[in-house]
C-alpha positions in Angstrom: 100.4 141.2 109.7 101.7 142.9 106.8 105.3 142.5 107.4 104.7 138.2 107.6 102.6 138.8 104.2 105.7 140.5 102.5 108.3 138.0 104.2 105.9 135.1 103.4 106.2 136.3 99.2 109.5 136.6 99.4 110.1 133.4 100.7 108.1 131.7 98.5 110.0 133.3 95.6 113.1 132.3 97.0 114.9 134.8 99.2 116.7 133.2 101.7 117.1 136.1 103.8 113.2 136.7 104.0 113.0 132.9 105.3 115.5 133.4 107.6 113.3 136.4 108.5 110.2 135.2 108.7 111.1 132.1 110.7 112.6 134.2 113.3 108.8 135.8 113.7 106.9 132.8 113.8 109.4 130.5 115.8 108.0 131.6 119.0 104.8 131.0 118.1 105.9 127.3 116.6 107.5 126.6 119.5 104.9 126.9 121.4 102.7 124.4 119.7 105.4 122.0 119.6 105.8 122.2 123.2 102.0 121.8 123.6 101.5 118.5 120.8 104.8 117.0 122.4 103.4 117.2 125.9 101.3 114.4 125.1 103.8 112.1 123.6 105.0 108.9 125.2 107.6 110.3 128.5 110.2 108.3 126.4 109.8 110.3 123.1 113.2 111.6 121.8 111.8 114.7 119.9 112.4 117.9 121.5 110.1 121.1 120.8 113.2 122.8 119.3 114.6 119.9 117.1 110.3 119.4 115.9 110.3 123.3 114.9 113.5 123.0 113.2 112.2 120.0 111.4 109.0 121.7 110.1 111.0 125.1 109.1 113.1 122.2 106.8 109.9 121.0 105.3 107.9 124.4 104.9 111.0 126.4 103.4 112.9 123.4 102.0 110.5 123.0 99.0 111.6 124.4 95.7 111.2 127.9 94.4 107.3 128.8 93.9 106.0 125.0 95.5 105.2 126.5 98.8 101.5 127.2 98.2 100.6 129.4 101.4 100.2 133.2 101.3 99.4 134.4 104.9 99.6 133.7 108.2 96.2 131.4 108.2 98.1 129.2 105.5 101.3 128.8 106.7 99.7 128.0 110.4 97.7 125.4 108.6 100.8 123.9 106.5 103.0 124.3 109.8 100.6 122.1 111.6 100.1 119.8 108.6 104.1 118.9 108.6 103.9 119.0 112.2 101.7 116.0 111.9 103.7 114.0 109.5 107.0 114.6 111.3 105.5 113.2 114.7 103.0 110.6 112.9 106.7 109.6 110.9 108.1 109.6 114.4 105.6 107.2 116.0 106.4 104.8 112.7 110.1 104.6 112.9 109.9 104.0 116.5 107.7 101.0 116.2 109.7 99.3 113.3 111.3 96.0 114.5 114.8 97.2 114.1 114.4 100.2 116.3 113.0 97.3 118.8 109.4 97.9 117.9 109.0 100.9 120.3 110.3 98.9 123.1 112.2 99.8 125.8 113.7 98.7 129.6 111.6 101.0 132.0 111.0 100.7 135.6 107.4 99.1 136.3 104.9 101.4 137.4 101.3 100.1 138.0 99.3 103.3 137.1 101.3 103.2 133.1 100.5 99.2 133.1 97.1 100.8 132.0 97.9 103.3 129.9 97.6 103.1 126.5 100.7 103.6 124.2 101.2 107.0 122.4 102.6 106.2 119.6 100.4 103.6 118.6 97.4 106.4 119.5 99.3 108.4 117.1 98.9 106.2 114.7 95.7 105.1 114.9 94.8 108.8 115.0 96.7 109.6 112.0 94.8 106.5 110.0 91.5 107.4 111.0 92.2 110.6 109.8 93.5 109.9 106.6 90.5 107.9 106.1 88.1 111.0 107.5 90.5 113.0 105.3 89.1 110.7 102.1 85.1 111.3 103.0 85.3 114.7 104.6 88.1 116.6 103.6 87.2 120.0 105.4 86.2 118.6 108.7 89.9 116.0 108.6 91.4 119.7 108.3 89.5 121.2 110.6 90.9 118.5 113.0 94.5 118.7 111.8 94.1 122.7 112.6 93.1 122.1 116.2 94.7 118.7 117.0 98.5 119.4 115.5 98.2 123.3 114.9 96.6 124.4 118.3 94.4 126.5 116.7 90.9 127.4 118.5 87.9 126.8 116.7 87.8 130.3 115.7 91.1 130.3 114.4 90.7 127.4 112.6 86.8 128.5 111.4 88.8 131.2 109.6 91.4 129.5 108.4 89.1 127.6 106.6 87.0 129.9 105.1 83.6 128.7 107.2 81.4 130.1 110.5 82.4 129.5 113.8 79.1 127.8 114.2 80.0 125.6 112.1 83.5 124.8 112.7 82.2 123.8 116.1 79.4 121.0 115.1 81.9 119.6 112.5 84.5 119.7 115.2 82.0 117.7 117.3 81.5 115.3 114.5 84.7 114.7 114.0 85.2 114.1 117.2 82.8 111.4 117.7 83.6 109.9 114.3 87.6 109.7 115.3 86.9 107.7 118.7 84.1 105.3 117.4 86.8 105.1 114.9 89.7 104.5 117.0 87.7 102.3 119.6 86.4 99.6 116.6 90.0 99.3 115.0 89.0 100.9 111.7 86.0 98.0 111.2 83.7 100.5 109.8 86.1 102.2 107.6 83.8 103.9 104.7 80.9 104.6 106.9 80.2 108.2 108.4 
């Protein structure tokens, strides 16, 4: 713990070698929640778990000298899952764009997908129902990004935060329910809660 704390200040004040460092103690533990939030992505996705780690190492150490705002482990967990969350949601958007063939393309028919539901368009719903979540109830939409994109248990996540397990779990609950009633009417009810 205390070596991450003193590679994390490092980085922050810009020491490339204590990035370098410190990526090569978390990288196991990003990959593995890569691996876990692309497992539910469409079987045609083109992100790989190492090329989606790579990408948030870019955007968590790519920031200027002193804008990186996270201090220990709990942070940079939460700001790792946070630019996990963009890089997939920006993913899902650039697939769907008209020139990329709107997320179309030639696959074999198989009757059990002609049901299921396109990921990337989940993704996207998800991402602006949280946004909107994220506008009424800012801890409970990063209580969500924690668990959802960071893997965290609600423990882990309770911490992170700063609030009681207890707690963590009945907003998680709500935020839950508020996210699929959400999802389900298409955004109809957008500033109720």
């Amino acid at each position: 713990m205390a070596e991450f704390s003193k590679l994390a200040l490092a980085a922050r004040n810009g020491d490339q070698q204590a990035a370098a460092d410190l990526f090569t103690l978390v990288y196991d533990e990003l990959r593995w929640l890569a691996e876990q939030r692309l497992a539910h992505e469409h079987p045609g996705h083109t992100l790989q778990p190492t090329a989606l780690v790579h990408e948030v190492y870019l955007r968590l150490f790519g920031v200027r000298e002193g804008e990186a705002r996270w201090e220990g482990r709990e942070q940079f967990f939460s700001a790792a899952a946070q630019a996990m969350r963009n890089i997939l949601v920006d993913s899902a958007r650039r697939k769907k764009r008209i020139k990329r063939g709107g997320g179309r393309m030639r696959e074999p028919l198989d009757a059990e997908r002609l049901a299921a539901p396109e990921l990337a368009q989940e993704l996207l719903d998800l991402d602006e129902a949280l946004s909107t979540l994220q506008a009424i109830e800012p801890r409970i939409a990063e209580l969500v990004t924690l668990r959802f994109f960071g893997g965290m248990t609600i423990k882990e996540a309770a911490a992170s935060l700063g609030i009681a397990p207890r707690t963590a779990d009945a907003d998680w609950a709500y935020a839950r329910a508020w996210l699929l009633s959400r999802m389900q009417d298409g955004g109809t009810d957008r500033d109720k809660h």
